[in-house]
C-alpha positions as CSV (number, residue, x, y, z in Angstrom):
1,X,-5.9,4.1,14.1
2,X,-5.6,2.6,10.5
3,X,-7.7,-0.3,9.7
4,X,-4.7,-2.4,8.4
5,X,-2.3,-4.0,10.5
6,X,1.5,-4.9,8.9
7,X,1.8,-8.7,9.7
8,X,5.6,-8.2,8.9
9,X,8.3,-4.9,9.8
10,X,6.5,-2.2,7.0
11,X,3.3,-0.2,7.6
12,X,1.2,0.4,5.0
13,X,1.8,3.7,3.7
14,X,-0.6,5.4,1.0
15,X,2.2,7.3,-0.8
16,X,4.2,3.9,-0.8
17,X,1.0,2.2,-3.2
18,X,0.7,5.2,-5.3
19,X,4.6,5.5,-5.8
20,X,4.3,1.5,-6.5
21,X,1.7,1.4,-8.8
22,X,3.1,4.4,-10.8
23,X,6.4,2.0,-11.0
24,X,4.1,-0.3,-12.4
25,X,2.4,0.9,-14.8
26,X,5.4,2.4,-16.3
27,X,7.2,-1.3,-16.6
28,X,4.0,-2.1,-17.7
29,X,4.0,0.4,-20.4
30,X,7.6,0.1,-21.5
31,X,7.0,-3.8,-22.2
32,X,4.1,-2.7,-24.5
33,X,6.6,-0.5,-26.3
34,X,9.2,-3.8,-26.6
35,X,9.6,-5.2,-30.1
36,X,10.4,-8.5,-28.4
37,X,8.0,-11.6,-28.1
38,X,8.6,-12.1,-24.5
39,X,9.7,-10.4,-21.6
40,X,11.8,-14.0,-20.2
41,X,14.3,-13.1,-18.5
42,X,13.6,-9.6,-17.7
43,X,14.6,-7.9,-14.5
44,X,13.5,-4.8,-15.2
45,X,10.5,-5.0,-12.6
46,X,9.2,-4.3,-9.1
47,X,10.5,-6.2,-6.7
48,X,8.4,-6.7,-3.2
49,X,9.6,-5.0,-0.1
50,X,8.1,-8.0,2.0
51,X,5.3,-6.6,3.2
52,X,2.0,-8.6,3.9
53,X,-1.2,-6.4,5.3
54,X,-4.4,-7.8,6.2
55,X,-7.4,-5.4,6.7
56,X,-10.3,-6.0,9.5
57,X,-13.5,-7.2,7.6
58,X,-15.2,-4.0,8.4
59,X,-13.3,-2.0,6.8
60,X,-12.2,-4.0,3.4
61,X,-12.6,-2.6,-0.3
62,X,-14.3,-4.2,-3.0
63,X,-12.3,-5.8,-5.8
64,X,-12.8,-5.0,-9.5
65,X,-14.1,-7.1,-11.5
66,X,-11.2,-8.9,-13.2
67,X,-11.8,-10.9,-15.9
68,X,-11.0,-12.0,-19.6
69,X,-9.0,-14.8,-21.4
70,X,-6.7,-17.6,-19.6
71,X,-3.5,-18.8,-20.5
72,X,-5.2,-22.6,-21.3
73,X,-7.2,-20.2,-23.5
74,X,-10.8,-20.3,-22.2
75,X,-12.6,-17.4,-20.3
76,X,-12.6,-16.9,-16.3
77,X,-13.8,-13.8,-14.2
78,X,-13.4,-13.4,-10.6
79,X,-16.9,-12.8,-10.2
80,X,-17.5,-16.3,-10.6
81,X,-16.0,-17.2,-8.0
82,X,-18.2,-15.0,-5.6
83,X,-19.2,-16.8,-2.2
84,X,-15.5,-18.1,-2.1
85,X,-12.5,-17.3,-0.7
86,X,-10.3,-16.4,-4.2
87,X,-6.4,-16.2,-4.2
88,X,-4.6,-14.0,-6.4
89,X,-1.4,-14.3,-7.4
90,X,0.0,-11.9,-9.8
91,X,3.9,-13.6,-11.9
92,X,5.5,-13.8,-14.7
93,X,7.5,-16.9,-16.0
94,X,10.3,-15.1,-16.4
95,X,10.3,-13.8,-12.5
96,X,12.9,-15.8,-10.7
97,X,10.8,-14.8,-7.3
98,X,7.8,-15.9,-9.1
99,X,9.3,-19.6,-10.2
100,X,10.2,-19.7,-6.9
101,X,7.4,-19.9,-4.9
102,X,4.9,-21.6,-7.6
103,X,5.5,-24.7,-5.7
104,X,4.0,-23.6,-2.5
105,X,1.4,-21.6,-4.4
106,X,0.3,-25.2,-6.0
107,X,0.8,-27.2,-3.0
108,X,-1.6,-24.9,-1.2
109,X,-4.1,-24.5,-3.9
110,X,-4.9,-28.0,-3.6
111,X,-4.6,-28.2,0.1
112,X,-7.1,-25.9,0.5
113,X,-9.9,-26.7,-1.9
114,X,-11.9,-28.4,0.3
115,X,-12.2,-25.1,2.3
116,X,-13.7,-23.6,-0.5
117,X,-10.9,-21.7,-1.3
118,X,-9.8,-20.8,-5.1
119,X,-6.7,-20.1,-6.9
120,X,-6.2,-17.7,-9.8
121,X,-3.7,-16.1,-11.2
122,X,-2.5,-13.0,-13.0
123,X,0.2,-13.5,-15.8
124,X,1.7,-10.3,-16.4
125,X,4.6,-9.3,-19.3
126,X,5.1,-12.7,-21.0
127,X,4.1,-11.4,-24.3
128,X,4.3,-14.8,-25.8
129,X,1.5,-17.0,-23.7
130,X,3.2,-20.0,-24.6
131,X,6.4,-19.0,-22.2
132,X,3.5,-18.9,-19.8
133,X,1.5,-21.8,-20.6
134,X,5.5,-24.1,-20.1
135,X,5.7,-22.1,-16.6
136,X,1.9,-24.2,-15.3
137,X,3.2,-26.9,-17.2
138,X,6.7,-27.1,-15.6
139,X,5.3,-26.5,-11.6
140,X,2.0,-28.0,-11.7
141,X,-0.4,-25.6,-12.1
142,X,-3.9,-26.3,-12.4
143,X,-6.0,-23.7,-11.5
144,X,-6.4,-20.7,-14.2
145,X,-4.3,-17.8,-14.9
146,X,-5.7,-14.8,-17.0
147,X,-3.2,-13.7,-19.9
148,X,-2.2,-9.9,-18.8
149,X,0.4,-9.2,-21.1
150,X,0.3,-5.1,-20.4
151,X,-0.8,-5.0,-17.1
152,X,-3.9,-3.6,-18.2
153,X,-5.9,-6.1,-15.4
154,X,-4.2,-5.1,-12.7
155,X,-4.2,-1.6,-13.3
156,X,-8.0,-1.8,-12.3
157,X,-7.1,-2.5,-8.7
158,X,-7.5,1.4,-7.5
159,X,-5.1,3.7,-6.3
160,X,-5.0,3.7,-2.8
161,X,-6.3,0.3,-2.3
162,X,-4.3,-3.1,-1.1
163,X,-3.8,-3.2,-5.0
164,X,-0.8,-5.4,-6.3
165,X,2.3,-3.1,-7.0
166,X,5.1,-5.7,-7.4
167,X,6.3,-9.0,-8.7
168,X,5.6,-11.2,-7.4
169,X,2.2,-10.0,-5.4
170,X,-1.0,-12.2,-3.9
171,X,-4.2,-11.2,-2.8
172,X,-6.7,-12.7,-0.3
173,X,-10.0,-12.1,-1.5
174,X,-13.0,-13.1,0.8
175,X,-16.1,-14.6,0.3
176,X,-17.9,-11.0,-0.6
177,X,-15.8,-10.1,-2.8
178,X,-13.3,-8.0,-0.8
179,X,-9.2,-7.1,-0.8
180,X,-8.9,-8.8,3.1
181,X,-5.0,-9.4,2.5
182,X,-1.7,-8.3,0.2
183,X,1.4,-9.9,0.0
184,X,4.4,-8.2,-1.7
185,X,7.0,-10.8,-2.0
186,X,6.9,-14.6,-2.8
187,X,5.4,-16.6,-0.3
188,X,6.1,-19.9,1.3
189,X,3.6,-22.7,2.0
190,X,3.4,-21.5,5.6
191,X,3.1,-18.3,4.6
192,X,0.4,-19.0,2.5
193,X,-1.6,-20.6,4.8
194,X,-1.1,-18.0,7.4
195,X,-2.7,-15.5,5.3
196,X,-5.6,-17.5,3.7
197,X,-6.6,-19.8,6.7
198,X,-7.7,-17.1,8.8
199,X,-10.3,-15.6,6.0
200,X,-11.2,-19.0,4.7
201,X,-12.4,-19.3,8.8
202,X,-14.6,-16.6,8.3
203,X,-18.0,-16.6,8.8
């Protein structure tokens, strides 16, 4: 039996996350080749099919090492957050699916804080980091987002892991540093909280 379990209609399928991030790293690569200064407004991207999978702890994969320069312009790596439970959340300001649920995504951040849980994002194909310093600005954003113009960060999330293959995407990381859930859609507040309460519980 496979260690995931599909918390919504879609099991996760290996050929599905290699097809995905494939997709990926293709719009990835053809918004490096754009001669624009932004991607807002864009729609040429991944959508999510709506699928959220959690993995037992036994059985969850390391996450890379992400780190490098924030929108705000300082540096962050999610190594630093080690010993917590880390949300990441993967947009881009010009992502209608992504604007939409930054509200929930802030509410929550704060919400859980206490619980030693921390937010960080992944800002992806703004090309221009001021579209996405107005997008934090506009829906209250306070924790940090790394600048990932070219997709090059998330790339590192290897094949054939719960790696992030659509916008928008969010990942539960636990408190040793592990991939315990993915998201492929935008969440709500509830949802949000019904994937990161359970591994914030965790002993």
């Amino acid at each position: 039996m496979s260690p995931t379990r599909a918390l919504r209609r879609r099991p996760f399928r290996t050929a599905a996350v290699l097809a995905g991030t494939v997709a990926l790293a293709l719009a990835a690569a053809a918004c490096s080749a754009s001669s624009s200064g932004s991607s807002s407004g864009s729609s040429n991207f991944v959508g999510g099919n709506g699928e959220i999978t959690a993995v037992k702890a036994a059985d969850r994969q390391a996450a890379p090492d992400i780190s490098g320069k924030t929108v705000a312009g300082s540096q962050v790596s999610l190594a630093q957050y080690k010993g917590k439970v880390v949300v990441v959340n993967i947009w881009g300001s010009w992502c209608a699916p992504c604007r939409a649920e930054a509200p929930n995504l802030a509410a929550v951040a704060a919400a859980d804080q206490a619980k030693g849980v921390q937010f960080l994002g992944i800002n992806t194909r703004d090309l221009d980091v001021s579209n996405a310093a107005r997008f934090d600005k506009t829906f209250h954003i306070t924790y940090p987002s790394l600048f990932d113009p070219y997709g090059k960060l998330i790339l590192r999330f290897p094949k054939g892991s719960l790696n992030p293959q659509s916008l928008p995407a969010t990942l539960v990381i636990d408190r040793q540093g592990r991939v315990a859930v993915r998201a492929l859609k935008a969440l709500s507040e509830s949802e949000l909280h019904e994937i990161v309460d359970p591994v914030a519980a965790e002993k």
